[in-house]
C-alpha positions in Angstrom: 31.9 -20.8 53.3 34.9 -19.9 55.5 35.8 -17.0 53.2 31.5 -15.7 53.2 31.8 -16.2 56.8 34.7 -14.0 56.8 33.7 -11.1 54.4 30.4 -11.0 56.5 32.1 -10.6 59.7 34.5 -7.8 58.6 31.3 -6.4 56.9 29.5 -6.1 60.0 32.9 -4.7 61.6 32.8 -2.3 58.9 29.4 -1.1 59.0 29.6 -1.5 63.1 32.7 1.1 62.4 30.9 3.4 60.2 28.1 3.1 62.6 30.5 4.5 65.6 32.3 7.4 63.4 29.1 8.6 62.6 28.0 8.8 66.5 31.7 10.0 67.5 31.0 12.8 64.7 28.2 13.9 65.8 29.1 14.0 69.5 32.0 15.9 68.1 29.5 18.7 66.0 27.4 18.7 69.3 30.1 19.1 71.8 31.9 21.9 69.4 28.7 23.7 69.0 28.2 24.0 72.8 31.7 25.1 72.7 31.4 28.1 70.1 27.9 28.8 72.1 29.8 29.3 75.0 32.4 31.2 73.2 30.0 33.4 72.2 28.1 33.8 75.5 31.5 34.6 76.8 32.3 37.2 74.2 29.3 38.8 74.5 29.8 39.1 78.4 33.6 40.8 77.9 32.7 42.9 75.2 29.7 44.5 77.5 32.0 44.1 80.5 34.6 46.3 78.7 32.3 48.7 77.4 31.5 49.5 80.5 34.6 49.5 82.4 35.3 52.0 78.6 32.9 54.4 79.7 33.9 53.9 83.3 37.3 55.5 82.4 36.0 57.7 79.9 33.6 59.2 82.7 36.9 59.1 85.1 38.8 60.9 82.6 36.3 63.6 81.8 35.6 64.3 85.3 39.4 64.6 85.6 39.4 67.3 82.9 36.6 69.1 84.0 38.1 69.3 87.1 41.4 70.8 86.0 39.4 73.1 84.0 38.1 74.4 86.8 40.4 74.7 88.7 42.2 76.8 85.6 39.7 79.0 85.5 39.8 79.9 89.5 43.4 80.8 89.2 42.9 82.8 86.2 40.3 84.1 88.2 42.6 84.9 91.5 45.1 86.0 88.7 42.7 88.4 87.7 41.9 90.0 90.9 45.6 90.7 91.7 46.5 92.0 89.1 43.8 94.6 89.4 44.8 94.6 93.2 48.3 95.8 91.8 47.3 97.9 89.3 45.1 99.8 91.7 48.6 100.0 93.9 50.4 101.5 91.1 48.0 103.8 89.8 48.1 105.3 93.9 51.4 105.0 93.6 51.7 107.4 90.4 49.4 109.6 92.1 51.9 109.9 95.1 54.9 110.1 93.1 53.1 113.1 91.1 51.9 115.0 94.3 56.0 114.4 95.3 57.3 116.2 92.0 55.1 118.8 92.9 56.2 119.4 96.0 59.5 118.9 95.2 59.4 121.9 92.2 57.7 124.0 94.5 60.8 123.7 97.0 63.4 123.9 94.5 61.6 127.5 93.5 61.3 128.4 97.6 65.4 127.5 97.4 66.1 129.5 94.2 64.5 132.3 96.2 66.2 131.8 99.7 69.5 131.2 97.5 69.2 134.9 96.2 68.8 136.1 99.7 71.5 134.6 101.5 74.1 135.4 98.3 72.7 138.6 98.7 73.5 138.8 102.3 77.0 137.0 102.0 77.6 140.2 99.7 76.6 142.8 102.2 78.6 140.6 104.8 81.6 140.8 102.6 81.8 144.3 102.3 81.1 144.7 105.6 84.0 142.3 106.7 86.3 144.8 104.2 85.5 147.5 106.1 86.2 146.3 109.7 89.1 145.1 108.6 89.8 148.4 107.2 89.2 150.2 110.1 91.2 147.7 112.5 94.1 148.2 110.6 93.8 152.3 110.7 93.2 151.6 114.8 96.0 148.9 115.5 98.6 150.4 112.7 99.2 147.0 111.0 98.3 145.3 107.9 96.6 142.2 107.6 99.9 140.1 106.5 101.6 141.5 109.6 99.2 140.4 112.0 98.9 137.1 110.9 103.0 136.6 110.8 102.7 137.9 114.6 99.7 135.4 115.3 101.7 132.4 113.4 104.9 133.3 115.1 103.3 133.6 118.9 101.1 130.0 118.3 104.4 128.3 116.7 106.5 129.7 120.3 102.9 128.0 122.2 103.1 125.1 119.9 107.1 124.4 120.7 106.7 124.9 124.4 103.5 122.4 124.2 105.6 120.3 122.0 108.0 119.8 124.3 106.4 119.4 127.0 104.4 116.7 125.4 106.8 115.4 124.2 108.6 115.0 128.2 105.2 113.9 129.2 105.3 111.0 126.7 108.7 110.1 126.9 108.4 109.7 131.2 104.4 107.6 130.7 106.3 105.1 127.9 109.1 105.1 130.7 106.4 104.1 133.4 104.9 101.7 131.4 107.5 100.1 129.8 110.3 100.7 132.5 109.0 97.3 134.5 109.0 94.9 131.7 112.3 96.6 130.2 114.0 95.7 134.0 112.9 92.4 133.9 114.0 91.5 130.8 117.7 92.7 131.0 117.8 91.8 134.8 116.8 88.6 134.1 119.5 87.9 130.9 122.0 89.7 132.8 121.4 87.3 135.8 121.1 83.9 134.0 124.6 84.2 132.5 128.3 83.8 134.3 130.2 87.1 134.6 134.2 87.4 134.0 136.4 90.0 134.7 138.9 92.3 132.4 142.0 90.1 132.4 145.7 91.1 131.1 145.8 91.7 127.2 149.4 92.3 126.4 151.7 90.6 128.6 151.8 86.9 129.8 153.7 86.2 133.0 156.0 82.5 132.6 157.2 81.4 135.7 159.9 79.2 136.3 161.4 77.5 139.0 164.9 79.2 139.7 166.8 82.1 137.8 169.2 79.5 136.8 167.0 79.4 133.7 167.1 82.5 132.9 170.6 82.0 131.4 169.4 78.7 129.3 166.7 80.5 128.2 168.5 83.3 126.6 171.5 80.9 126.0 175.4 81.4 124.6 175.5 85.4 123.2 171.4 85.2 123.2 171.1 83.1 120.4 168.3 80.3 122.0 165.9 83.5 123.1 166.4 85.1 119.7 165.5 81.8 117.9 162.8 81.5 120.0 161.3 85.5 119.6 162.0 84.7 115.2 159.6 81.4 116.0 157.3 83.0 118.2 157.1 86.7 116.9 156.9 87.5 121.4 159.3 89.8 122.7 160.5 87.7 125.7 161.6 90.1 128.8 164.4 88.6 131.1 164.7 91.4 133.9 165.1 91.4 138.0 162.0 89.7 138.0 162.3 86.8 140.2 161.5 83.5 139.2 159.5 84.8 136.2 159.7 85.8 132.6 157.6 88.1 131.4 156.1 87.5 127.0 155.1 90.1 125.6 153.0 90.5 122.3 149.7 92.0 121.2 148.7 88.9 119.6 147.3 86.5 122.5 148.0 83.3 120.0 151.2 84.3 119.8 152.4 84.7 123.6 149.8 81.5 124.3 152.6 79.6 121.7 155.6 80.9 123.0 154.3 80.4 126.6 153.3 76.2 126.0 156.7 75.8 124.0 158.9 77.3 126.6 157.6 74.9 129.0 158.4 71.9 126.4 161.2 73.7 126.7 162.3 73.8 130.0 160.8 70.9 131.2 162.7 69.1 128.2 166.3 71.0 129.5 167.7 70.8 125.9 167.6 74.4 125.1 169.1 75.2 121.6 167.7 76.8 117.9 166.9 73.5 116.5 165.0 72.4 119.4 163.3 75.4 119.7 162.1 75.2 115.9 161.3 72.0 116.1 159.3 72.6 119.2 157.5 75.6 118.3 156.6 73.7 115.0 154.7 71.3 116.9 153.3 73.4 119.6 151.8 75.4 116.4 150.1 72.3 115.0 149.1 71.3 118.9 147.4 74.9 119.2 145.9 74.8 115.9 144.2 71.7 116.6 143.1 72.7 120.5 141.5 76.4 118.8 139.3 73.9 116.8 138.7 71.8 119.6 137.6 75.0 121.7 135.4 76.3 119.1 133.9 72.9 118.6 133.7 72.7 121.9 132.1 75.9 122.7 129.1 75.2 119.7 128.3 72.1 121.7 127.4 73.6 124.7 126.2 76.7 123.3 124.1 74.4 121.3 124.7 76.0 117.9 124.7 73.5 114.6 126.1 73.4 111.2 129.0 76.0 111.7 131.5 76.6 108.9 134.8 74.8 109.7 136.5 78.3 109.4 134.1 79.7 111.8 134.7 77.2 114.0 138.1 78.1 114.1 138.1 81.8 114.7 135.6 81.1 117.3 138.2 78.7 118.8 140.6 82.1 118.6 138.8 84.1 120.6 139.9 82.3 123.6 143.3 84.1 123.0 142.0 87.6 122.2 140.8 90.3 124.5 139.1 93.4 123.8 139.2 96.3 126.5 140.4 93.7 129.2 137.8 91.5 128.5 138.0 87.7 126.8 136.8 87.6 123.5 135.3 84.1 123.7 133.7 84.7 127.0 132.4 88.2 125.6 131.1 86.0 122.6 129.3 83.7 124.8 127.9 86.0 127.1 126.5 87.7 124.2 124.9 84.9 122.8 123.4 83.7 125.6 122.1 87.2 126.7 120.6 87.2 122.8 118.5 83.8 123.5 117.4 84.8 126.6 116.2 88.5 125.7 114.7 86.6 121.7 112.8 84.0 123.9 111.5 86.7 125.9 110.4 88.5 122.9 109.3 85.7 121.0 111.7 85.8 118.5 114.1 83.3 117.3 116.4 82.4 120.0 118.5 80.0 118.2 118.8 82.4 115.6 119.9 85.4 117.8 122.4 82.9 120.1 123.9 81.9 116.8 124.3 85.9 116.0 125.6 86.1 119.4 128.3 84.3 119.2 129.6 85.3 115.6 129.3 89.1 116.2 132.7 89.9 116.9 134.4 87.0 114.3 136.0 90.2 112.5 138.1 90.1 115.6 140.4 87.4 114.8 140.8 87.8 111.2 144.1 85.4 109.8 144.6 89.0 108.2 144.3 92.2 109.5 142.6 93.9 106.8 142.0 98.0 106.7 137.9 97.9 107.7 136.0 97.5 110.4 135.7 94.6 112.2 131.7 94.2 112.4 132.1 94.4 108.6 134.7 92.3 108.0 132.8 89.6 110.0 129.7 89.9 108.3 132.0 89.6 105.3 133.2 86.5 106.4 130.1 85.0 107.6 128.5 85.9 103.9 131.1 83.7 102.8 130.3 80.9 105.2 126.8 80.9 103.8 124.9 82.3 106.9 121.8 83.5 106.7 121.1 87.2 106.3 119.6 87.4 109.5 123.0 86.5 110.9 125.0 88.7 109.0 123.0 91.5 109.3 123.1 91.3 113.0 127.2 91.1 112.8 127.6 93.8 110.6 124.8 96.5 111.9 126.1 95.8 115.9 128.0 98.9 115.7 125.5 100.5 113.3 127.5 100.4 110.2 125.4 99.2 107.9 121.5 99.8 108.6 119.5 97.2 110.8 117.4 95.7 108.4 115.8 92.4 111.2 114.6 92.2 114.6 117.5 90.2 115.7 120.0 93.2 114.5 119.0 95.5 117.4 119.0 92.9 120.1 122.8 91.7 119.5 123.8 95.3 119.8 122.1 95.8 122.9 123.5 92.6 124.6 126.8 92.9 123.2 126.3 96.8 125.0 125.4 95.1 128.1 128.1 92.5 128.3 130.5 95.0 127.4 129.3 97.7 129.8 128.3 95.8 133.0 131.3 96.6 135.7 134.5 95.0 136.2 133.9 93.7 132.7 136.2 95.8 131.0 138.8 98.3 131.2 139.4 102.0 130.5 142.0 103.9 129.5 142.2 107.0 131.9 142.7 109.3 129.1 139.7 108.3 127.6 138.1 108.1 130.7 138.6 111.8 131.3 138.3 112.7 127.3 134.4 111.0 127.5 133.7 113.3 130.8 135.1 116.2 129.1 132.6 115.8 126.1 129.7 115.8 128.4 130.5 118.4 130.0 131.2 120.8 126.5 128.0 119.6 125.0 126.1 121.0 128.1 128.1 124.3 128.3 127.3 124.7 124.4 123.8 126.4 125.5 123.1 129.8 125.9 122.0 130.5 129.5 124.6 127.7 131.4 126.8 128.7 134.2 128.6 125.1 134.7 127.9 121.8 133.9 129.6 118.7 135.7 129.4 114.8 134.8 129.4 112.9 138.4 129.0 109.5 139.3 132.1 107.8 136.5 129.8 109.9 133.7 126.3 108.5 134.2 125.2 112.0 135.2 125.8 115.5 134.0 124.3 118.2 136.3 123.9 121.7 134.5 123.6 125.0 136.2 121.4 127.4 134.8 120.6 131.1 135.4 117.7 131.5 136.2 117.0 135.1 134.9 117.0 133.8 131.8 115.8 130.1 131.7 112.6 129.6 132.5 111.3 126.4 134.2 109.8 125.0 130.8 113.2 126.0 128.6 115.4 124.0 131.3 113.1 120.8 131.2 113.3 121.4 127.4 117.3 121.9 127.5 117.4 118.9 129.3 115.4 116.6 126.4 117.9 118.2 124.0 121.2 117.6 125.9 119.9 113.9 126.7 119.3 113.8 122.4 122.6 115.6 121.7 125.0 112.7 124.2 123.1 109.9 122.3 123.5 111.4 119.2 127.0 112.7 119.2 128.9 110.0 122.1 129.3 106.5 122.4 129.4 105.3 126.2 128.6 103.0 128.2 124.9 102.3 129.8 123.0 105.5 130.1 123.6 109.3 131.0 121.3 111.3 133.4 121.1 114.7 132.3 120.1 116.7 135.3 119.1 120.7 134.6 119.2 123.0 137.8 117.2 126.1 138.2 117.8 127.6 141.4 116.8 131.5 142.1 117.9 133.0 145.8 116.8 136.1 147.2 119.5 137.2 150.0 118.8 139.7 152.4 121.1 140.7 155.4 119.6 142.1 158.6 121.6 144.7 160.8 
């Protein structure tokens, strides 16, 4: 009964079961067809929706394209319109053009013709020429040829005189001009630099302090003062002089040597030929060593770097050498500072040209005494230092040996002129003194139409006497500009030389 029970109640569960699928499936088929309804509903609203938002852009699109259709066809349109603009330009253009060429061959045929006429002419004008060139050489007796050598002969007299007086006139306006600037310049070199005087250049002076030592001096039969003249290469002179000995010897490093060893000397009192060796020997190495220390010396405060040793040295020997009167080493550094000064001035280099400055006379105070000049020899020597070639051309072209090739080249001769040349800096043989006046005066009395010619004032100024029947007043200011160009040419001189032509006519009448 239990198990009937049982089976009946899982029955009913099983039929009660059934009974609920059946209602869950057909809740399921209802609620799925209002879902696919809806489905549809919805895919009939977006298919119409995009259909029409299709034709939207479909309208958009072909009222797009109908627009740039139009707006194709106006610029074909404007396109159109100047092109027949242009053509219409070009066929007025043509027509212009066309009347031109006409024109144009209608003058060429008016110049043929006028062409004719004036050749024509120029032919009748020819001939005519011929004959009044015939007939003026029947009337004036001369050819053609002869008149024009005449003509070219009296316009090449016109063009000399002109010339020259030009030339005058040129020379005295660049004078003007340049005459201020030119003072200043030198004044102001010459002025910013120490001057020194001509001092002896053969003969030292020793003094001592009684004639008792004259006798050690030249010792027992001579033999300490010819020891000492073998060391020395001096000639030493024991006259009447009192208290003095005078050294004599045309090298100054030689007489500077015997002088500081016969003060060792005398000062020591032992007085014999081994002494004196021995002494000279070291005075030589002393001197040696104080030449360097006075060219060293001397590029310090000239403010020159990077010298050679050896042209240290000779610049160190300069202080013993002297050239007209005048000391080498102060000529040397006269020079080179008048060559900074005058470069600055010019804006040129002024290291450059001090450095020139002081080397320009090296050739000077050569260990040797070769056969050449001495500008040469020092520009041979500072070649071999490795100067520059600035430097060496200003050495060796100073006393215009070799040609100037830089700007530095003329200033070093020009200051080495003005150190030389300024007064009291050196001296002057009398002879040559009178020789150079002589010369001035024989240039001037080479022209035809001189009387007598004098140099004045030491030889800055030659007057020349002229007659005056047969110089005129253009041919003396004429033979003046040629003297002045012969002295510079032909002398070497100091400064400058005033050539002074005089022209004087008198007309003497006596009364009675």
């Amino acid at each position: 009964m239990e198990i009937s029970i049982i089976v009946t109640a899982v029955a009913s569960m099983i039929v009660g079961g059934v009974a609920v699928a059946l209602l869950l499936r057909k809740g399921i088929e209802k609620q799925g067809h209002n879902i696919i309804e809806d489905a549809k509903v919805k895919a009939d609203m977006l298919g119409k929706e995009k259909i029409l938002q299709a034709k939207e852009k479909f309208m958009q699109l072909k009222s797009d394209h109908e627009k740039v259709i139009t707006d194709r066809n106006k610029n074909t349109e404007e396109g159109e319109r100047k092109l027949a603009t242009e053509e219409e330009a070009l066929t007025r253009r043509e027509s212009a053009f066309q009347a031109k060429e006409d024109e144009i061959a209608a003058l060429k045929d008016t110049l043929i013709t006028q062409q004719k006429v004036v050749d024509k002419k120029q032919e009748d004008l020819d001939k005519y020429q011929k004959r009044s060139i015939e007939q003026l050489e029947t009337i004036s007796s001369l050819s053609v040829e002869s008149a024009k050598s005449e003509l070219i002969e009296a316009l090449k007299d016109e063009a000399k005189t002109e010339a020259m007086s030009l030339i005058q006139e040129i020379v005295e306006e660049a004078k003007l001009s340049a005459d201020q600037q030119a003072k200043k310049i030198v004044i102001q070199t010459i002025q910013r630099v120490g001057t020194e005087h001509a001092v002896e250049n053969s003969v030292t002076v020793f003094n001592i302090k009684s004639d008792e030592l004259k006798g050690k001096i030249i010792g027992k039969e001579g033999r300490n003062i010819r020891a000492l003249e073998a060391a020395t290469g001096v000639e030493i002179i024991v006259d009447d002089t009192p208290e003095a000995v005078i050294l004599s010897c045309y090298d100054p490093v030689r007489r500077e040597l015997c002088k500081i060893a016969l003060n060792i000397l005398v000062e020591d009192g032992r007085i014999h030929p081994a002494r004196i060796e021995e002494v000279v020997k070291k005075t030589r190495q002393k001197l040696e060593q104080d030449i360097i220390e006075t060219g060293k010396k001397t590029a310090i405060e000239l403010e020159i770097h990077g010298l050679h040793p050896e042209l240290i040295r000779m610049v160190g020997r300069m202080k013993y050498r002297a050239s007209y009167g005048q000391n080498l080493l102060q000529h040397s550094r006269e020079t080179a500072n008048l060559c900074a000064i005058m470069a600055s001035e010019l804006g040129l280099d002024a290291k450059m040209a001090k450095r020139a400055g002081l080397l320009h006379d090296i050739g000077k105070v050569p260990d040797d005494q070769p056969e050449m000049p001495h500008a040469i020899l020092g520009m041979k020597i500072a070649e071999k230092c490795k100067e520059k070639p600035e430097v060496c051309n200003a050495i060796g072209a100073h006393h215009d040996e070799i040609e100037m090739t830089g700007l530095l080249s003329p200033i070093i001769q020009v200051c080495d002129g003005i150190s030389g040349a300024r007064p009291g800096a050196r001296r002057e043989a009398a002879n040559q003194y009178v020789k150079r006046l002589k010369d001035l005066e024989e240039i001037a009395l080479d022209n035809k139409g001189v009387v007598s010619a004098y140099a004045i004032q030491a030889g800055r100024e030659l007057r020349v006497i002229v007659e005056s029947d047969k110089i005129s007043d253009k041919q003396s200011s004429e033979m003046a500009f040629s003297i002045s160009q012969k002295v510079q040419s032909d002398l070497t001189y100091p400064g400058q030389v005033t050539v002074t032509v005089i022209r004087e006519t008198r007309a003497v009448s006596i009364a009675k």
